[in-house]
N, C-alpha and C positions, 0 to 999 in steps of 0.2 A: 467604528470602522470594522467592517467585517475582518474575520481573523481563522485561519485553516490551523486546527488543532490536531496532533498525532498521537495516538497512544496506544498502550498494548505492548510495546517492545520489552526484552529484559534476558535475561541471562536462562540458559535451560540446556537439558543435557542432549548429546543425540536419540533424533526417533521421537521426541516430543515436539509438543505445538503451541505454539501463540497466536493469539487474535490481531491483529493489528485494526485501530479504527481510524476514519479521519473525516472530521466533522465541520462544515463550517455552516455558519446562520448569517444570513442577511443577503443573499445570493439567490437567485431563481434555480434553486438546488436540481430540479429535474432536469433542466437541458447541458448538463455538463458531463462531461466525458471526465471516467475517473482513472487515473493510471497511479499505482505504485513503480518506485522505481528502488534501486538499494547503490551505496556505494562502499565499497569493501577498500580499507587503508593501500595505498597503490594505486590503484583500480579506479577506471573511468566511471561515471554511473550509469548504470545500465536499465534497462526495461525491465521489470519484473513480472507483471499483469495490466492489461487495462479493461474497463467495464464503460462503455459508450451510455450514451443517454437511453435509448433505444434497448440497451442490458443484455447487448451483442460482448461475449469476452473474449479478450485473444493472450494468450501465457508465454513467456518466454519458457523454452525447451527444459532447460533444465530444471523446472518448477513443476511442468505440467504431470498431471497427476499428484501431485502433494499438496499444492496451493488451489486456492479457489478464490475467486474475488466476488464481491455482490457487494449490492447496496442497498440503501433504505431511504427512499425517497422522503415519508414523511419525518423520519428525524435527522434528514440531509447529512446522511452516511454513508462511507465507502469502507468495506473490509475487505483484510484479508487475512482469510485463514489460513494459515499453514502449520500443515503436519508433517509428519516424520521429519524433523529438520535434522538438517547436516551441518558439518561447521563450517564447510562452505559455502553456507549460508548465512554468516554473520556478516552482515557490515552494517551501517546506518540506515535505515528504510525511509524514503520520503514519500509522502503524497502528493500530487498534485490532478488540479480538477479546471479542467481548460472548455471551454466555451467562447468559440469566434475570437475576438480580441482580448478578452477577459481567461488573465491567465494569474492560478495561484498557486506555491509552493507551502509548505508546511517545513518547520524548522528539525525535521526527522526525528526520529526514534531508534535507539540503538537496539540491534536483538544480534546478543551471540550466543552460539553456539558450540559448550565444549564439557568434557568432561570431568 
């Protein structure tokens, strides 16, 4: 059974960076649209980055300029970089990679942010 893997998150201080990856096999990995999302304790979950099949990107505001999203079609990967992190930018990071009716979540990755 195909299965959406996240990794990359972890504990770092402000103005540093983590990779976030998220990978999943047995899926027509090119036609899926990728989006990170994050949800911070409180806090609904919100849009972080998405990366279309097509490798059109669109940022949530408060990201752009730090974050970056891409993919790697043949090792059926979505990233995201991010640098200068803030602490408000800790919460859970989820991936999810959507294609027509075919829709998948990743069980998240924590990345905080503090000093």
């Amino acid at each position: 059974q195909a299965q959406l893997v996240e990794s990359g998150g972890g504990l770092v201080q402000p103005g540093e960076s983590l990779r976030l990856s998220c990978t999943m096999s047995g899926i027509r990995f090119p036609f899926y649209d990728g989006t990170w999302y994050r949800q911070a304790p409180g806090k609904e979950r919100e849009l972080v980055a998405r990366i279309t099949n097509n490798a059109v990107t669109d940022y949530a505001d408060v990201v752009k300029g730090r974050f970056t999203i891409s993919r790697d079609n043949p090792k059926n990967t979505v990233y995201l970089q991010m640098n200068d992190l803030k602490p408000e930018d800790s919460a859970v990071y989820y991936c999810n990679l959507q294609w027509v009716t075919n829709d998948f979540w990743g069980q998240g990755t924590q990345v905080t942010v503090s000093s």
